[in-house]
N, C-alpha and C positions, 0 to 999 in steps of 0.2 A: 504494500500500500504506500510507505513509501516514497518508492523510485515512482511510483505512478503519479504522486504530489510534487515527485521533482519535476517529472517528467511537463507536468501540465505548467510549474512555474516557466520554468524555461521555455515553454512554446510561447506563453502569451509575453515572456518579455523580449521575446524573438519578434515578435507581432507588434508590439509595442514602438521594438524599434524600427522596421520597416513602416509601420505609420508616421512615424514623427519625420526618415529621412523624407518620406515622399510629400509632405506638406512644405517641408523647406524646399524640395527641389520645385515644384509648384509655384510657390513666391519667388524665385529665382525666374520664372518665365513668364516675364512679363508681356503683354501684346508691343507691337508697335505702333505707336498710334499719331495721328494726324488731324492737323487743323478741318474742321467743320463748319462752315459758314451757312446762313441763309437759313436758319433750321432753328436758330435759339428766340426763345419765348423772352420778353423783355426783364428784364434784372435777374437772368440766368446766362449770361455769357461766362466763360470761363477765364478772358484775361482782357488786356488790352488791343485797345482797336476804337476807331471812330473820335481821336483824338483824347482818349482818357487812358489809364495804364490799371484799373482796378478789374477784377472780377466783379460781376456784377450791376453793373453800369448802364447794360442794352437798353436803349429809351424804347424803341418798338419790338415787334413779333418781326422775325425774320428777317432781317438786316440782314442784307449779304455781306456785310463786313463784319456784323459779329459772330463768335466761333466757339464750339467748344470739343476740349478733346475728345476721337472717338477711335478703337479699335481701327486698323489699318484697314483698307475694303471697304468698310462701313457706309462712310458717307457717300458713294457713288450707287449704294443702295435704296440712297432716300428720296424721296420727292422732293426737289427743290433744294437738297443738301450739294454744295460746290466745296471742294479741297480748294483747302487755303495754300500757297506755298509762302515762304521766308519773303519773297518778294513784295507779295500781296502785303506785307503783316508792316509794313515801312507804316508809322502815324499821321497822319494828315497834320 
């Protein structure tokens, strides 16, 4: 009885630790992700644009110059969602 209570400790801290490596390695893989214009609802932009530098700030619904980050792919998904690039993101 026992080796049978060793036996059960040692599998779930076998278990234990194949859980805990695969949540770190998970956090480790982040997406890539990319500017999202045209799509943000007003005082949900994610950074600067439209000559202000805050999160937050979108005066209207859908501004194609306001933007928020989205999984890489994504935004060419949406209706009315445009990828921003580095160029676009210069402030007025």
């Amino acid at each position: 009885m026992t080796s049978n209570k060793q036996l059960m400790a040692t599998t779930l801290m076998a278990l234990g630790m194949a859980a805990a490596s695969g949540i770190v390695t998970a956090a480790d893989d982040k997406p890539e992700m990319e500017k999202c214009g045209g799509i943000v609802k007003a005082g949900m932009n994610d950074c600067g644009a439209n000559g202000h530098a805050c999160a937050g700030q979108a005066k209207v619904d859908n501004d194609p110059k306001e933007w928020i980050k989205l999984p890489k792919g994504t935004c060419d998904k949406i209706a009315g969602g445009v990828v921003i690039d580095a160029e676009d993101m210069k402030m007025n």
